[in-house]
KETI-98148 format. One record per atom (N, C-alpha, C): chain; residue number from 0; x, y, z; residue in three letters. Coordinates in Angstrom, 2 decimals, decimal comma. Last residue first. Example, Ala and Ser with C-alpha at 12.3 -4.5 7.8 and 13.67 -1.06 7.14 Angstrom:
# residues 2
[A 1 [12,85 -2,25 7,08] SER];
[A 1 [13,67 -1,06 7,14] SER];
[A 1 [12,90 0,03 7,87] SER];
[A 0 [13,19 -5,69 7,80] ALA];
[A 0 [12,30 -4,50 7,80] ALA];
[A 0 [13,20 -3,30 7,80] ALA];
//
This chain:
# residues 93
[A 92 [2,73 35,25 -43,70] UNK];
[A 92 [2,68 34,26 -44,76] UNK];
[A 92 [1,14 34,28 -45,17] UNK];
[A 91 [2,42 37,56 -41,67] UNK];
[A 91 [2,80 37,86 -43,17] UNK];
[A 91 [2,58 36,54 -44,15] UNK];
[A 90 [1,48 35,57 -39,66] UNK];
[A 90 [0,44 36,59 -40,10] UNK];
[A 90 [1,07 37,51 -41,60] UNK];
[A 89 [3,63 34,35 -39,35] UNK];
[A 89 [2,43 33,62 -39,87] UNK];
[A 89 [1,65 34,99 -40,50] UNK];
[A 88 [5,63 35,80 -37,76] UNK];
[A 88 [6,03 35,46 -39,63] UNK];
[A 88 [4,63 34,48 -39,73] UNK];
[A 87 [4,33 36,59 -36,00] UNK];
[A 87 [4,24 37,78 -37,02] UNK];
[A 87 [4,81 36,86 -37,86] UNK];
[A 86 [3,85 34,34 -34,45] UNK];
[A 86 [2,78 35,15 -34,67] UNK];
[A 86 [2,92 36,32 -36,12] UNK];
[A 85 [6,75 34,42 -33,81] UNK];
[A 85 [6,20 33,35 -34,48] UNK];
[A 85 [4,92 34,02 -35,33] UNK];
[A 84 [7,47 36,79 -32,14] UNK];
[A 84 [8,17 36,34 -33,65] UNK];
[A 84 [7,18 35,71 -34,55] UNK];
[A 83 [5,76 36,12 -30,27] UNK];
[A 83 [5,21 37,26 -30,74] UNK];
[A 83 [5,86 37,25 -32,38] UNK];
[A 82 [7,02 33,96 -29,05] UNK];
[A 82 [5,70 33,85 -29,91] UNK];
[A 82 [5,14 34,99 -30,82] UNK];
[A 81 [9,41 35,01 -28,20] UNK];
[A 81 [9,50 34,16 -29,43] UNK];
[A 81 [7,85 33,42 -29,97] UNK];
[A 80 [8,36 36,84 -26,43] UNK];
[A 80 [9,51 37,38 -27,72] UNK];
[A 80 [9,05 36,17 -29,20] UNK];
[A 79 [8,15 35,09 -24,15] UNK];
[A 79 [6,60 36,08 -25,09] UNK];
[A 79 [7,41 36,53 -26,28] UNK];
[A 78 [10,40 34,29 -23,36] UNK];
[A 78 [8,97 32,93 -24,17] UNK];
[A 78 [7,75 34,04 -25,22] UNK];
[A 77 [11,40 35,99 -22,94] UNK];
[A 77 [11,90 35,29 -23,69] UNK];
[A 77 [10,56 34,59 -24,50] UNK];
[A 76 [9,54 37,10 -20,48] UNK];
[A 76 [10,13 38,02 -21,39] UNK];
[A 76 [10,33 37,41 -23,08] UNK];
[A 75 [10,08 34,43 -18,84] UNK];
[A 75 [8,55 35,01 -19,46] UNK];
[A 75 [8,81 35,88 -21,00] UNK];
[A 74 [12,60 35,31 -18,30] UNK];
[A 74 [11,87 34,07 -18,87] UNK];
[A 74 [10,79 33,89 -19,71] UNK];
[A 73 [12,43 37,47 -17,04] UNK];
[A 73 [13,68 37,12 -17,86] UNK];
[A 73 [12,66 36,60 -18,92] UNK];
[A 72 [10,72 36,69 -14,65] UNK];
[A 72 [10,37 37,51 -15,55] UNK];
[A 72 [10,73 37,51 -16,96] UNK];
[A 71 [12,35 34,85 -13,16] UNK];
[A 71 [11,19 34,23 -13,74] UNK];
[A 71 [10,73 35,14 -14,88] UNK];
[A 70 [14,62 36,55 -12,67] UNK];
[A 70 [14,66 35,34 -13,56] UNK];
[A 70 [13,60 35,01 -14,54] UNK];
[A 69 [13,34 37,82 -11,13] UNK];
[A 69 [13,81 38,54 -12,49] UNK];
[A 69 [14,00 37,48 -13,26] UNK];
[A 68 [12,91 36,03 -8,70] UNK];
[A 68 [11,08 36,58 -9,59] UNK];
[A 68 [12,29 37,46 -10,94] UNK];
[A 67 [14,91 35,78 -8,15] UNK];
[A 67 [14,16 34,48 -8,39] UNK];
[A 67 [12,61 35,03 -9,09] UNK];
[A 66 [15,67 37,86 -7,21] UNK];
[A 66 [16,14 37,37 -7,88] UNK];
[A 66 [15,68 36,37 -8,65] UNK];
[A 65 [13,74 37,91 -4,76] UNK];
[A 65 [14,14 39,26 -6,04] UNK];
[A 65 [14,47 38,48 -7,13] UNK];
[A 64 [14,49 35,80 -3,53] UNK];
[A 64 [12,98 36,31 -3,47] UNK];
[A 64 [13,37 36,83 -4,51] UNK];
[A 63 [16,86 36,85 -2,67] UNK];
[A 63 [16,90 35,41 -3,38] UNK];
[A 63 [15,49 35,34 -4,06] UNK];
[A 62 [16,11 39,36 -1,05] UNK];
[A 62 [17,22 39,62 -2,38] UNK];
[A 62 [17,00 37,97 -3,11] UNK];
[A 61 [15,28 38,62 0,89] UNK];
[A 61 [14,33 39,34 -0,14] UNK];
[A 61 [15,47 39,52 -0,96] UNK];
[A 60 [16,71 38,53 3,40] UNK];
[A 60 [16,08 36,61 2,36] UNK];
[A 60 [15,16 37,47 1,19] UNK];
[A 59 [17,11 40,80 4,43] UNK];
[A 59 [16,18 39,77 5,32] UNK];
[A 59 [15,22 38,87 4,07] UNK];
[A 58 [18,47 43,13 3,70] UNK];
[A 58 [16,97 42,34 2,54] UNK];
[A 58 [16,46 41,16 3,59] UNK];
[A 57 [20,53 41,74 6,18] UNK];
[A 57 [20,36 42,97 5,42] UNK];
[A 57 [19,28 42,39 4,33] UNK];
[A 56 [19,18 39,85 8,10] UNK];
[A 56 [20,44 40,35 7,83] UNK];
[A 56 [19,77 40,96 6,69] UNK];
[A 55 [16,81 38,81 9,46] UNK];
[A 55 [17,28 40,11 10,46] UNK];
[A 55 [18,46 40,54 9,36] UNK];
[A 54 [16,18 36,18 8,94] UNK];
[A 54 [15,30 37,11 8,32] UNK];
[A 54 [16,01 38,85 8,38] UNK];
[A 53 [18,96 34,74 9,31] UNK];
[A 53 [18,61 35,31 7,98] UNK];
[A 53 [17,44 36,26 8,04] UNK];
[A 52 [18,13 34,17 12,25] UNK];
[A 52 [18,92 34,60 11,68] UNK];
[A 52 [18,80 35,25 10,65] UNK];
[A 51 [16,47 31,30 11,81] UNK];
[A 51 [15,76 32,73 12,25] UNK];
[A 51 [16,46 33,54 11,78] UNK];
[A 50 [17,25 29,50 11,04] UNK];
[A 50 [17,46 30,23 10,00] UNK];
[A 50 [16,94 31,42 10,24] UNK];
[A 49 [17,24 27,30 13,36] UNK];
[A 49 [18,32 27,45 12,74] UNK];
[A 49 [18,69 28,74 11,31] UNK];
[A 48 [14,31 27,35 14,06] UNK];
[A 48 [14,92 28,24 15,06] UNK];
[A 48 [16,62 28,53 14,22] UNK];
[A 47 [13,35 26,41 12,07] UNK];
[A 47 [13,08 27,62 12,24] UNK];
[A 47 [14,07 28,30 12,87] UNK];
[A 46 [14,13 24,13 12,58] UNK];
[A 46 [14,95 24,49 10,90] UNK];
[A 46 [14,10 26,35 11,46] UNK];
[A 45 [13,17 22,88 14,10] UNK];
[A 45 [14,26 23,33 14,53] UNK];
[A 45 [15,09 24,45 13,24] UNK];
[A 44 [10,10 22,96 13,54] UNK];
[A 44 [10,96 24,12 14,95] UNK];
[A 44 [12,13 23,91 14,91] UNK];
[A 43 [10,18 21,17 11,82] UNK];
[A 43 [10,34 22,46 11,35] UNK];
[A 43 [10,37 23,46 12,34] UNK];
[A 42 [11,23 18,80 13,53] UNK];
[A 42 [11,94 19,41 12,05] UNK];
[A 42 [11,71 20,89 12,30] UNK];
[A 41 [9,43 18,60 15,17] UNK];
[A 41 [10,57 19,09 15,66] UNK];
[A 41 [11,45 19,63 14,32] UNK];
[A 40 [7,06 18,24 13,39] UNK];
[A 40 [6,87 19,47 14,50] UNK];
[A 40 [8,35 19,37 14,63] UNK];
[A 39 [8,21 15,71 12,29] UNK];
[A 39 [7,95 16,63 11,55] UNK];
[A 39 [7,78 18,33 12,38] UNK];
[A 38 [7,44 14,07 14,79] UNK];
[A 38 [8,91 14,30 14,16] UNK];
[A 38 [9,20 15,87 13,45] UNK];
[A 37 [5,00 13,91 14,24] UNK];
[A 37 [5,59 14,78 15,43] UNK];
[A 37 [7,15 15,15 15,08] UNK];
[A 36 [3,09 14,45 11,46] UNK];
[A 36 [4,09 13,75 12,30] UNK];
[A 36 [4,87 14,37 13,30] UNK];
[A 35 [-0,03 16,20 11,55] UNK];
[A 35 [1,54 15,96 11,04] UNK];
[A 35 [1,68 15,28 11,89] UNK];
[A 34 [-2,48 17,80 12,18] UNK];
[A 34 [-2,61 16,47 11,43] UNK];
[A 34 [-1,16 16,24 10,56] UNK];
[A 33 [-2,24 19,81 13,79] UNK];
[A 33 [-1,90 20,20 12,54] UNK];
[A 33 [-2,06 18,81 11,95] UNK];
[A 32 [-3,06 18,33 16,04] UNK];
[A 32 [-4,29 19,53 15,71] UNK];
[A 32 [-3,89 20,02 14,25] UNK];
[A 31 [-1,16 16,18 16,26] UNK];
[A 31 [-2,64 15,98 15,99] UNK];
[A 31 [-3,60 16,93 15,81] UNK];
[A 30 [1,04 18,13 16,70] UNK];
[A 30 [0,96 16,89 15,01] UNK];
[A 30 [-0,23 16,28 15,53] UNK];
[A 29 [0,39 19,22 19,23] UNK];
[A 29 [0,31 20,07 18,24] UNK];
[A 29 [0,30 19,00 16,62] UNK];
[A 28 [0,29 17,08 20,85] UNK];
[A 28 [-0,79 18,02 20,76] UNK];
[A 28 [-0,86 19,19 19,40] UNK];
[A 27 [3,46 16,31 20,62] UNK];
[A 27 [2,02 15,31 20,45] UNK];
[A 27 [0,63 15,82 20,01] UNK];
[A 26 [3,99 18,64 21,80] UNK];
[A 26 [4,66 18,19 19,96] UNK];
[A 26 [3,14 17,67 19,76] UNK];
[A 25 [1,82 20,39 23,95] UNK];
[A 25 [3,19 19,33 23,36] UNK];
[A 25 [3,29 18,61 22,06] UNK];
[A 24 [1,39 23,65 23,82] UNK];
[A 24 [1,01 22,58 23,54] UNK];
[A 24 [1,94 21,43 23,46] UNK];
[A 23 [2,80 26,10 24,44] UNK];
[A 23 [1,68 26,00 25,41] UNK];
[A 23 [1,35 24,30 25,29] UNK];
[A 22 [5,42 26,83 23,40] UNK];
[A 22 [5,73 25,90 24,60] UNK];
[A 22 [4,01 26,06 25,10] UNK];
[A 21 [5,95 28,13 21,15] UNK];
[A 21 [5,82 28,89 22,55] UNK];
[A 21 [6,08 28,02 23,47] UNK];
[A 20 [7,09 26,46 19,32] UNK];
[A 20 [8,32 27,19 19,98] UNK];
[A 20 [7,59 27,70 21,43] UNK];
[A 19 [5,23 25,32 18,23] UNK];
[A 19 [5,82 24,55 19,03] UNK];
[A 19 [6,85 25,49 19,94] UNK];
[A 18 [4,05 27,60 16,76] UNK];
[A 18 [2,83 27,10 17,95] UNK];
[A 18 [3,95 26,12 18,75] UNK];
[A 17 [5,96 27,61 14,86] UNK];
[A 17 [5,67 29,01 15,83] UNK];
[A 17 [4,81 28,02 17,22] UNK];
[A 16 [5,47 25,26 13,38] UNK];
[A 16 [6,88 25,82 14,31] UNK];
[A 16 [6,86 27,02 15,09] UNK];
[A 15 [3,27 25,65 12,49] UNK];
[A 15 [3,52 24,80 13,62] UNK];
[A 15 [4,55 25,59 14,08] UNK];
[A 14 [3,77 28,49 10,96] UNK];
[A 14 [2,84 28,51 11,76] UNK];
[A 14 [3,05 27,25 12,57] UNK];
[A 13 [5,86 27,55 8,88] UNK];
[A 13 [5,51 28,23 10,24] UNK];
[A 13 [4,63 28,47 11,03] UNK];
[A 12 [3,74 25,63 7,82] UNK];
[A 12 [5,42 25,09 8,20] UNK];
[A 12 [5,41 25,84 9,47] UNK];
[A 11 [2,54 27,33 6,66] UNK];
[A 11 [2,05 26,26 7,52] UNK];
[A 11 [3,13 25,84 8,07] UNK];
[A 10 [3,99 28,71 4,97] UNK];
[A 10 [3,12 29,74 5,72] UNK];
[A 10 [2,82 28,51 6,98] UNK];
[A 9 [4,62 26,87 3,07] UNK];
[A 9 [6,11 27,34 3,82] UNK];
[A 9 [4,93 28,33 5,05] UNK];
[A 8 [2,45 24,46 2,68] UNK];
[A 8 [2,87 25,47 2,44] UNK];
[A 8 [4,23 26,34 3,49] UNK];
[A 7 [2,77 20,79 2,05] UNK];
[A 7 [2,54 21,98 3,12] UNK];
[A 7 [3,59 22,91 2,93] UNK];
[A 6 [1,96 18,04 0,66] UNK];
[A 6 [2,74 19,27 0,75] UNK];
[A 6 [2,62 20,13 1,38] UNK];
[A 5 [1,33 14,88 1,87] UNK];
[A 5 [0,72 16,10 1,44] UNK];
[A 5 [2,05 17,08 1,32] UNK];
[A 4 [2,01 11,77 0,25] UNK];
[A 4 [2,22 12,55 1,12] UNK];
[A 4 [1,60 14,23 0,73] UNK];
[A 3 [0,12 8,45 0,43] UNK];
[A 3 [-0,10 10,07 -0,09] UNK];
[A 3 [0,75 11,08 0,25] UNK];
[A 2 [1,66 5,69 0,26] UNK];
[A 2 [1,18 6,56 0,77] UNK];
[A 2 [1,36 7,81 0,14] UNK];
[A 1 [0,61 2,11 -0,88] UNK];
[A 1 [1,42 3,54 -0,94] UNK];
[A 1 [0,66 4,38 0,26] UNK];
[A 0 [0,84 -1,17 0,00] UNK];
[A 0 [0,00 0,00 0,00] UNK];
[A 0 [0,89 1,24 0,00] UNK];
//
């Protein structure tokens, strides 16, 4: 028998890892109200607590963000160029 695994959004991620860090609920309590593996609660409290860091340094992780949307743009840019080409040597033929 397989299993499904779900994906969970980077917003959900934090949000456990926030609810584990206060300390009101235990792991246990919290991977049965977020319907995760407990394991999984310590993962992403620890990967939180290990990259807190980065939000505070200069762009605080918005420069990879940046970069990663010019790319995407770049891209776009490219792909619309070469239909707009296409489009015009049909519409002369």
């Amino acid at each position: 028998m397989s299993t499904i695994r779900k994906k969970h959004s980077a917003l959900f991620k934090a949000k456990v890892a926030l609810a584990a860090l206060k300390g009101e609920e235990t792991v246990s309590e919290l991977a049965s109200r977020f319907q995760v593996h407990p394991s999984q609660v310590h993962s992403w409290k620890r990967m939180l607590l290990e990259r807190a860091g980065e939000l505070f340094k200069d762009g605080g992780g918005q420069e990879k963000a940046q970069e990663a949307l010019v790319a995407q743009l770049y891209q776009l840019i490219g792909q619309l160029k070469v239909e707009r080409d296409f489009l015009e040597r049909k519409c002369r033929a």
